[in-house]
C-alpha positions as CSV (number, residue, x, y, z in Angstrom):
1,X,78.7,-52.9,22.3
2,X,75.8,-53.1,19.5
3,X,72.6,-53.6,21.5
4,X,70.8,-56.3,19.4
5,X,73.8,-58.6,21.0
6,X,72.4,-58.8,24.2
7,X,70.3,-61.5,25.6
8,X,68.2,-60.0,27.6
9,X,65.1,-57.5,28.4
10,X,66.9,-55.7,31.7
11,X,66.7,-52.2,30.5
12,X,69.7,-50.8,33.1
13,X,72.2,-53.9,31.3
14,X,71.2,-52.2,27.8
15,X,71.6,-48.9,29.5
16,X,75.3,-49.7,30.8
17,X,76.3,-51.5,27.2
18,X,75.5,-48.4,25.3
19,X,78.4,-46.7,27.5
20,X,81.2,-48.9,26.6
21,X,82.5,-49.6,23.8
22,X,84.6,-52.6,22.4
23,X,83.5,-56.4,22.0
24,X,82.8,-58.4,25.3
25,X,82.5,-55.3,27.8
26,X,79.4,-56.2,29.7
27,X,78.8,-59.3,31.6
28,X,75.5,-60.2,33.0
29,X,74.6,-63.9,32.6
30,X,75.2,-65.6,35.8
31,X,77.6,-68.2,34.6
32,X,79.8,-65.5,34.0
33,X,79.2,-63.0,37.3
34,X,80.1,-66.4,39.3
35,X,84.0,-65.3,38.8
36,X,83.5,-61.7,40.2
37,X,81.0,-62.7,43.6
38,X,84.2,-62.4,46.0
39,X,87.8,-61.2,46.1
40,X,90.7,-62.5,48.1
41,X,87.8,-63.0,51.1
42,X,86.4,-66.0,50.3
43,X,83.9,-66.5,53.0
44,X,81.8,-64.2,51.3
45,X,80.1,-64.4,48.2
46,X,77.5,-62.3,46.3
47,X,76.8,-62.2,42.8
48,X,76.8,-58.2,41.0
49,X,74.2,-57.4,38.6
50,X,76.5,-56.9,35.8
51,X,80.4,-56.4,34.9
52,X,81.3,-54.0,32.9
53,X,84.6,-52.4,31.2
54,X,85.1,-49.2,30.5
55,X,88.3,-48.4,28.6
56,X,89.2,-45.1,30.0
57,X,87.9,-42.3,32.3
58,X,85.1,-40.9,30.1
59,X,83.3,-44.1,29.9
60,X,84.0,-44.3,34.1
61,X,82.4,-41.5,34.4
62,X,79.4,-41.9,32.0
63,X,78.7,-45.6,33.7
64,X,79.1,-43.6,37.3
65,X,76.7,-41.1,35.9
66,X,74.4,-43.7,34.6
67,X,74.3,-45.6,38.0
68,X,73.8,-42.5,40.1
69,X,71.2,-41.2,38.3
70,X,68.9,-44.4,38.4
71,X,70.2,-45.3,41.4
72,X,72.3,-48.7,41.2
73,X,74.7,-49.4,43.6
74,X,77.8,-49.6,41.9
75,X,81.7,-50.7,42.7
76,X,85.2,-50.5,41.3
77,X,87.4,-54.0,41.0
78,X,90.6,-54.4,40.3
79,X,92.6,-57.6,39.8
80,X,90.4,-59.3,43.0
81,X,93.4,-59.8,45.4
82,X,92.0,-58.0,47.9
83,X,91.8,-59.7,51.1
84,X,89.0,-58.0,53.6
85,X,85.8,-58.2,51.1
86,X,86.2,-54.9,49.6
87,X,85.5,-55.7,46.1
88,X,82.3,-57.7,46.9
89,X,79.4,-56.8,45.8
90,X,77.2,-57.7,49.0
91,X,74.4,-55.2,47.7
92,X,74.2,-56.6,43.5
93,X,76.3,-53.6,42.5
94,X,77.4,-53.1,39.2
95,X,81.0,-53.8,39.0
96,X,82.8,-51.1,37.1
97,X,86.0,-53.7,36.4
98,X,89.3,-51.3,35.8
99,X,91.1,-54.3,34.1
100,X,91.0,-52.9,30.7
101,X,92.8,-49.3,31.5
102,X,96.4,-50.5,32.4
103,X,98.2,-48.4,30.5
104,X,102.1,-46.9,32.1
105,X,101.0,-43.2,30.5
106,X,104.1,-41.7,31.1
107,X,107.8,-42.1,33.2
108,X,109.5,-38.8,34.5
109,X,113.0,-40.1,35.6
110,X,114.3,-36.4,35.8
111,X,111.4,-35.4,38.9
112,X,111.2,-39.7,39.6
113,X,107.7,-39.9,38.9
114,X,105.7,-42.2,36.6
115,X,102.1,-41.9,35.6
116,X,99.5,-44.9,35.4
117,X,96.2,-46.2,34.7
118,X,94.6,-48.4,37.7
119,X,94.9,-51.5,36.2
120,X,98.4,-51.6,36.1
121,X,99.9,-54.5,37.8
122,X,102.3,-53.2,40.1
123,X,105.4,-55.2,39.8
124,X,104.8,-54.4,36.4
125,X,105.9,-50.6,36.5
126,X,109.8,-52.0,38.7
127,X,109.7,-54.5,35.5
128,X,109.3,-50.9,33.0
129,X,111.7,-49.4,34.8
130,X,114.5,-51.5,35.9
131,X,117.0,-50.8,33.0
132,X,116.8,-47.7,33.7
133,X,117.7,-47.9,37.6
134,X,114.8,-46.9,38.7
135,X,112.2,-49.0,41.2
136,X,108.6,-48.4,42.5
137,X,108.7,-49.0,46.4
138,X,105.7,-50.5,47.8
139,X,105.7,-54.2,47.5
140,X,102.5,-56.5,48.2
141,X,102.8,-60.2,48.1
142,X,100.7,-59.9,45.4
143,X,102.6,-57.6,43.5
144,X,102.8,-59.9,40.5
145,X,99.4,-59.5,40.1
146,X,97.7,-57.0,42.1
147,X,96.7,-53.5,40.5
148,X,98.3,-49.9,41.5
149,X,94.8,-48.6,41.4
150,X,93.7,-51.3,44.2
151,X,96.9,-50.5,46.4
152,X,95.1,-46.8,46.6
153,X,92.0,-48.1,47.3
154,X,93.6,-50.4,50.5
155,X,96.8,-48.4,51.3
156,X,98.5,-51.8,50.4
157,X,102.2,-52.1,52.1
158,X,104.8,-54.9,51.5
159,X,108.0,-56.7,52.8
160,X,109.9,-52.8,52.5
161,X,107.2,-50.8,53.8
162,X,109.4,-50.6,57.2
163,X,112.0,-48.5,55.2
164,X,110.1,-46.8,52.3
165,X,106.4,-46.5,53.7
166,X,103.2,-47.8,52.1
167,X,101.6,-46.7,49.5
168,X,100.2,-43.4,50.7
169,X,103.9,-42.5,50.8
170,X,104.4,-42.8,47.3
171,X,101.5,-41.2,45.6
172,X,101.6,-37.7,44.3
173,X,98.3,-37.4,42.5
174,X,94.9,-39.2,41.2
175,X,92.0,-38.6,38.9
176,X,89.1,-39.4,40.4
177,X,85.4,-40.1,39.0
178,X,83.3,-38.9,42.2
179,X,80.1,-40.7,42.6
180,X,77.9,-38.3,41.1
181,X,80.0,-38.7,37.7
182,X,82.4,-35.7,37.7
183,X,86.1,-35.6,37.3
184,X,88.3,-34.0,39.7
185,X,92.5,-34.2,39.8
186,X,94.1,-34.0,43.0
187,X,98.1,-32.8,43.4
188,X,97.6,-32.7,38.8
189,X,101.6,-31.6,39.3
190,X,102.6,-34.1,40.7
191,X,104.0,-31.8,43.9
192,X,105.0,-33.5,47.2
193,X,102.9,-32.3,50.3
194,X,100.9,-29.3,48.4
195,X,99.1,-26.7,50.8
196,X,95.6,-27.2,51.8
197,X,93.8,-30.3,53.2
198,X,95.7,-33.6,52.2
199,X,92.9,-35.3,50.1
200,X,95.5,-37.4,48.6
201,X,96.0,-38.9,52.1
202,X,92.4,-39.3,52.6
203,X,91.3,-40.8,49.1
204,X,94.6,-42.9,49.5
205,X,92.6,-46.3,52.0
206,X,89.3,-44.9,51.7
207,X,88.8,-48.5,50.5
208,X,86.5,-47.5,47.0
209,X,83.8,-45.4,48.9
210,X,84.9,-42.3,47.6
211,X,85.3,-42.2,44.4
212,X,86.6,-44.1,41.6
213,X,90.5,-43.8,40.8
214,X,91.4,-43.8,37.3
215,X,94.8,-42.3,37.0
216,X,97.7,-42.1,39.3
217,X,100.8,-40.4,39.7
218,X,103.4,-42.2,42.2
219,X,107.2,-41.8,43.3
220,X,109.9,-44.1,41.8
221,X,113.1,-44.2,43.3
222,X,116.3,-44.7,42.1
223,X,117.7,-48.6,42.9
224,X,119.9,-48.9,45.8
225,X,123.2,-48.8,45.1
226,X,123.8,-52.3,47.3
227,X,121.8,-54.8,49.4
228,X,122.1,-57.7,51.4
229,X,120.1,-60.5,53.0
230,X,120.3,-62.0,56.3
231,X,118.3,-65.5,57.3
232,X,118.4,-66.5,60.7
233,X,117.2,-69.6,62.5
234,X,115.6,-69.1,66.1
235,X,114.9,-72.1,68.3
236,X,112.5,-69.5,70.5
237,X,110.1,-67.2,68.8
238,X,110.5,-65.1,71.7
239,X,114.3,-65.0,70.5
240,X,113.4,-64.2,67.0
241,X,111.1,-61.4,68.3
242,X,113.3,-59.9,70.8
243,X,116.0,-59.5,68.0
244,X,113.6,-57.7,65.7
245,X,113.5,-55.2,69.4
246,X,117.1,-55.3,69.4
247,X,118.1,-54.8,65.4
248,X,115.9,-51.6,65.6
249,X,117.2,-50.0,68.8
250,X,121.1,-50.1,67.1
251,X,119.7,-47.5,65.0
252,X,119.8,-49.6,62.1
253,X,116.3,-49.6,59.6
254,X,116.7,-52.2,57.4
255,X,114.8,-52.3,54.1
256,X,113.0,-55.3,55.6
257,X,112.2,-57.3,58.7
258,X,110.0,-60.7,58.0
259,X,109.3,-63.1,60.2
260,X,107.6,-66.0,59.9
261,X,107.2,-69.4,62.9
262,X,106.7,-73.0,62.6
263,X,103.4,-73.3,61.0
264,X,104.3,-71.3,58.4
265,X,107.1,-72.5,57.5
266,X,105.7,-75.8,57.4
267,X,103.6,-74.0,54.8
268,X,106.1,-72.2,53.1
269,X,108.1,-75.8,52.5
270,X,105.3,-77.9,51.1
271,X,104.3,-75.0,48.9
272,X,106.4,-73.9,45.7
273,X,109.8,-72.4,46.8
274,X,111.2,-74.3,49.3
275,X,114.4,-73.4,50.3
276,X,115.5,-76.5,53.0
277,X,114.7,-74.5,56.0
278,X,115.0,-76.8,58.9
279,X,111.4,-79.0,60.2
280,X,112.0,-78.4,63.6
281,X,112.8,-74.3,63.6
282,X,110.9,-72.4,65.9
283,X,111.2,-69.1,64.1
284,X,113.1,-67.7,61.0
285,X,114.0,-63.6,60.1
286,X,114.4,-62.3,56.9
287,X,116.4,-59.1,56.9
288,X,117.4,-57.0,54.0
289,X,119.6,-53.7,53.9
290,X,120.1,-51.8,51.8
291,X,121.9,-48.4,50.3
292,X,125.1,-47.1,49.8
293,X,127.8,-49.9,49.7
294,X,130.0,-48.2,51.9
295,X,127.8,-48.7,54.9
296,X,126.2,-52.1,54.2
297,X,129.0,-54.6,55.5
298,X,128.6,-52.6,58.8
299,X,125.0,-53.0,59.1
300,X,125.4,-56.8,58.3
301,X,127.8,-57.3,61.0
302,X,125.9,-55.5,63.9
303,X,123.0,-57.7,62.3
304,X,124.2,-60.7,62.9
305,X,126.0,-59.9,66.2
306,X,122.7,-59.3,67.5
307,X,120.8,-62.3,66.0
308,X,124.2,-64.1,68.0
309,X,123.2,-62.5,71.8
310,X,119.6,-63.5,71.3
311,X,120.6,-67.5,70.5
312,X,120.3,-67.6,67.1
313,X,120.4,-71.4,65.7
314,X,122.0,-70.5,62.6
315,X,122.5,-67.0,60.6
316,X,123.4,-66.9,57.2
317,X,124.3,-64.0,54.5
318,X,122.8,-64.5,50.8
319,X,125.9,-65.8,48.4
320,X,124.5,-63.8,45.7
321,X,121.4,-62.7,43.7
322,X,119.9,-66.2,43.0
323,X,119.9,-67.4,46.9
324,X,118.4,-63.9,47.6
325,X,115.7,-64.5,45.1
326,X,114.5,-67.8,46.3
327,X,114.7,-66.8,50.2
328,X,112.1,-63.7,49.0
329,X,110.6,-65.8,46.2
330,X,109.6,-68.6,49.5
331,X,108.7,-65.6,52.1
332,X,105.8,-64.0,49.1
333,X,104.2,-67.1,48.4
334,X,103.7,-67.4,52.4
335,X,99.7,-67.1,52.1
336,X,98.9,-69.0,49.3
337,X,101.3,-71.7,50.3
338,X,99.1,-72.6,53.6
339,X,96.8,-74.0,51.3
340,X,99.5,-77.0,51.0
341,X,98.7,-77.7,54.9
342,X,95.3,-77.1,55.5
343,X,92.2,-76.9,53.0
344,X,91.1,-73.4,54.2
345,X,92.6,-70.3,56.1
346,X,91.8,-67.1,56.8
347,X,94.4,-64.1,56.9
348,X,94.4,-61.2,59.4
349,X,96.3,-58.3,59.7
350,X,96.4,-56.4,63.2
351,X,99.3,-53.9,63.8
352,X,101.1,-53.9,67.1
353,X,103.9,-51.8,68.8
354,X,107.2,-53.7,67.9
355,X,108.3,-54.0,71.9
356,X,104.4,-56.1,72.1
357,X,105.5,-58.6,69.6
358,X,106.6,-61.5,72.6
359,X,103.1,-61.0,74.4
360,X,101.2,-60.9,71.2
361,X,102.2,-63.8,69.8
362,X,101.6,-65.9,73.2
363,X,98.5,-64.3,73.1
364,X,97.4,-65.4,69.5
365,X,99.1,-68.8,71.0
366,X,96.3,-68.8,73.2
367,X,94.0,-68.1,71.0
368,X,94.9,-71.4,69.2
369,X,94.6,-73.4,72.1
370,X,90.9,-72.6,73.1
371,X,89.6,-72.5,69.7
372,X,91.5,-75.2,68.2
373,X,93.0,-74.3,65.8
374,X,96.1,-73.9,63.9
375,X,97.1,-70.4,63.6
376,X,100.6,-69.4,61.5
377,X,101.9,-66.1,62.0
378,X,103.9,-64.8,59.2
379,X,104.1,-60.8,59.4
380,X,106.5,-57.8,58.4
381,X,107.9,-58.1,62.0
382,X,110.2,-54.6,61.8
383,X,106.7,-52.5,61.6
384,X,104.8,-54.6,63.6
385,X,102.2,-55.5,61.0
386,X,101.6,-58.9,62.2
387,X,99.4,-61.2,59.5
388,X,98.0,-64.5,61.8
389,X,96.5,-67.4,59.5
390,X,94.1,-69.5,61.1
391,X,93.8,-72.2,59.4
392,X,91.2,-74.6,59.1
393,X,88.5,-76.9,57.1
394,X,85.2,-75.2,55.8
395,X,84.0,-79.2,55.5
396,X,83.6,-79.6,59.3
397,X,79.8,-77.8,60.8
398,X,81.3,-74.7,63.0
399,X,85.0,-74.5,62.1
400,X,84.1,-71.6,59.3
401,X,82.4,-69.9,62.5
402,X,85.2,-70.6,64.9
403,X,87.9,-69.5,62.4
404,X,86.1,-66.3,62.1
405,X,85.8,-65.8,66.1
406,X,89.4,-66.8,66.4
407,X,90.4,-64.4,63.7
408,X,88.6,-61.1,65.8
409,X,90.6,-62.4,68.8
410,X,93.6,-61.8,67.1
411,X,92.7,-58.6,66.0
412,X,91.0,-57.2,69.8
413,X,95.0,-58.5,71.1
414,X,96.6,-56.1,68.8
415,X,93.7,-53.5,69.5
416,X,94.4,-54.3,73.2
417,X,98.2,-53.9,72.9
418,X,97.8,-50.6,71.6
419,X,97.8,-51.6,68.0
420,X,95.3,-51.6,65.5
421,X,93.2,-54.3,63.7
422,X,94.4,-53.7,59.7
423,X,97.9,-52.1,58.6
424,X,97.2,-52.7,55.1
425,X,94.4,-55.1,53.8
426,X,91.4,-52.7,54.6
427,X,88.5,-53.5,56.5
428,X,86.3,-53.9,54.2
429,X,83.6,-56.1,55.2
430,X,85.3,-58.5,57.2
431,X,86.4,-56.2,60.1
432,X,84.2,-53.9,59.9
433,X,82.4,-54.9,63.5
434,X,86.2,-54.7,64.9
435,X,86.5,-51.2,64.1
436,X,84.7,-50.4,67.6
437,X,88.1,-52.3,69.2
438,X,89.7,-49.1,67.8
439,X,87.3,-46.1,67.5
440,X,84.1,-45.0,69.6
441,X,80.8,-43.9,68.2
442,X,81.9,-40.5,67.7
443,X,84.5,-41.1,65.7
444,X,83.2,-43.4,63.8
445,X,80.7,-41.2,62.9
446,X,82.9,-38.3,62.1
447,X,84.5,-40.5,59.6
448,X,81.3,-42.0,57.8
449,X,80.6,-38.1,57.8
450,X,83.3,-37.3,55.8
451,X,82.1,-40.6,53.4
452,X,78.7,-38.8,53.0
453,X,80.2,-35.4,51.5
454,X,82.0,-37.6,48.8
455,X,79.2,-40.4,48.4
456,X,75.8,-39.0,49.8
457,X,73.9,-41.5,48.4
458,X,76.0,-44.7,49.3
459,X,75.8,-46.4,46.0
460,X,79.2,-46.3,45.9
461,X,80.4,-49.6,47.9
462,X,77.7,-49.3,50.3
463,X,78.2,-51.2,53.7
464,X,81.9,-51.3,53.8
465,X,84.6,-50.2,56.4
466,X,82.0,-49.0,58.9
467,X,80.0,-50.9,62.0
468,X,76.7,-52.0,60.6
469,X,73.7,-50.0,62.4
470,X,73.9,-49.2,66.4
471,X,74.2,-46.2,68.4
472,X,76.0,-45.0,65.9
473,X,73.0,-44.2,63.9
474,X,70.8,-42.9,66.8
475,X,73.5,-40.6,67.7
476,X,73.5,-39.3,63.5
477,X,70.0,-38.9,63.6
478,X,69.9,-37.1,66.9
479,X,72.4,-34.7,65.6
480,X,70.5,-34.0,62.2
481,X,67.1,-33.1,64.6
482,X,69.4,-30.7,66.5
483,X,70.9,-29.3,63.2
484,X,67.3,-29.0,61.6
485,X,65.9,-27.2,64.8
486,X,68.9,-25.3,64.4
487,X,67.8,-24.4,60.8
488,X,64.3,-23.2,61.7
């Protein structure tokens, strides 16, 4: 970008222009930084110093450089659809925007393997690859929109995560900007489970404070030969979630398992795919199998005698492709579409042990009650991931407060029921505090540790994923004395 453009004296936004090339890749003028001061967390806002966007891994790195060595905080953002704060830039970071490199670099059908750029929208590469007979797995709600690179960052799952895994499951190598500028590549051939420490596992959710992914190399799997979809009707959610129990222990793993109660399908039938399920349901399932055709109709029927013990209301097998498109079409729009019965919601996302699910959700119940509040739970019931939605009006003094209290509650029940409080939206900032529900000081420690080696300076998405100052750091800086007495 030719310096004389830009409007301004800021020496570090002339630095960061002279790094990228191509018309319009820095932003700095606050009209324009309003777009990028939150992601899918909307109940925090901060505005970065600048945007810019590199077109490919040198000028990552050189912009990485640039900010390490005058010491600006600095992030990577996707497509924004992350939902725990992750891509907010709480401390004025530079945001290093990985729109522009969404390139598909190369498809390897023969070892099932494809290579991309970060910025390639991930139901984009099942699009690329679906004449072919070939699929890529993990499937956010988002998927239409959300970026490969920002599933690394969060470990994103799906609807078929029960069956295939999440996204860790599917990746087989990365280039990686670290935050001092350098390059490394991590499992370059693309070989399954290589020797040695699994870094790929531990950059894979590291949530953006590692380093900055710029290439990826996943698994793409060869399309099912069949599939079929179940929806059944419950008139109990405990019913609905006692069949879930009941599918699994017939040894049968479906592809999927989704459930979803009354609130949310409330939500799910104002919004833009309804489908006519009934007003007065209690609970629905959404089961998919899939795999060879020879086994399916089996599955189905042990499916559906089960759903028949547990006094199912209704249970219905998908004619064809079009019925099994809009009952998936009207599960994935399940978050947005709560914005068609309430003006704001927040979206959690505990994990719990599938035989929990009955005491859980009377718990979150609860929860409801003495907060009052609305809360829909729509959640990949066959893992346990459970996603509660409290909903709510920012327009009334407290309820932004109470939403946020309610929401923790959620998360400390699946914490208490042996769970944990995120399966795959990332802590973030936004449950950050709740990380002590799940880990003690030392092992919280032992993992911000392991962020230090990578990011020993904590420009890079500072003052994410961790609990903010406590014992934690008294306990750090008693250890360094020791090690330094150690030393001398």
């Amino acid at each position: 970008m030719a310096l004389k453009k830009l409007k301004t004296a800021d020496p570090h936004i002339k630095g960061l222009a002279a790094l990228v090339s191509g018309p319009n890749s820095i932003l700095y003028h606050k009209e324009d930084l309003i777009a990028y001061d939150c992601d899918g967390f909307t109940l925090h806002k901060h505005l970065p110093k600048a945007v810019v966007f590199p077109k490919d891994t040198e000028e990552v790195a050189k912009l990485v450089t640039y900010c390490s060595e005058n010491g600006l905080p600095f992030l990577a953002r996707g497509a924004g659809t992350g939902l725990s704060g992750g891509a907010i830039p709480i401390n004025g970071e530079v945001i290093i925007s990985l729109v522009r490199m969404k390139r598909l670099l190369s498809v390897d059908l023969e070892n099932r393997r494809a290579v991309v750029e970060p910025g390639f929208v991930n139901l984009k590469l099942t699009n690329s690859i679906s004449d072919k007979g070939y699929y890529y797995a993990p499937d956010p709600s988002s998927q239409y929109c959300c970026t490969i690179g920002g599933n690394v960052a969060e470990n994103a799952g799906g609807a078929h995560c029960l069956k295939y895994g999440v996204t860790t499951n599917h990746i087989l190598g990365l280039e990686v900007v670290l935050p001092n500028g350098d390059i490394i590549e991590i499992g370059p051939n693309g070989i399954p489970d290589a020797p040695g420490y699994d870094l790929l596992g531990l950059l894979t959710g590291s949530e953006g404070t590692l380093g900055i992914v710029t290439k990826i190399t996943v698994r793409i799997l060869k399309n099912p030969e069949a599939k079929q979809t179940v929806l059944a009707y419950f008139d109990r959610v405990e019913d609905g979630s006692q069949a879930v129990s009941d599918i699994i222990s017939k040894g049968i793993v479906p592809a999927a398992l989704e459930m979803m109660d009354k609130i949310a399908i409330e939500g799910v039938e104002a919004a833009a795919f309804p489908v006519g399920h009934p007003k007065d349901i209690e609970a629905l399932l959404l089961i998919e199998v899939d795999g060879i055709s020879a086994g399916i109709e089996e599955q189905i029927n042990q499916i559906l005698d089960v759903c028949r013990a547990r006094n199912v209301r209704e249970v219905k097998v998908a004619r064809d492709e079009l019925e099994r498109g809009r009952w998936w079409a009207n599960r994935k729009t399940g978050f947005g579409a709560m914005g068609a019965i309430s003006p704001d919601y927040l979206v959690q996302d505990g994990v719990i042990p599938r035989s929990r699910l009955p005491e859980v959700l009377n718990r979150i119940n609860e929860i409801s009650a003495e907060y009052g509040l609305r809360i829909a739970n729509i959640f990949h019931a066959g893992d346990g991931n459970l996603h509660p939605l409290v909903l709510f009006d920012a327009r009334i003094p407290g309820e932004t407060e109470k939403a946020l209290k309610a929401g923790s509650e959620c998360l400390k029940a699946c914490a208490d029921a042996g769970g944990s409080i995120t399966g795959e939206h990332g802590v973030g900032i936004e449950k950050k505090e709740e990380m002590r529900f799940v880990f003690n000081d030392d092992e919280i420690i032992a993992q911000s540790s392991i962020r230090e080696v990578f990011n020993p300076h904590n420009l890079l998405n500072a003052g994410k994923l961790f609990p903010s100052p406590g014992r934690c750091v008294e306990i750090k800086t008693e250890l360094k004395a020791q090690q330094e007495v150690i030393g001398s």
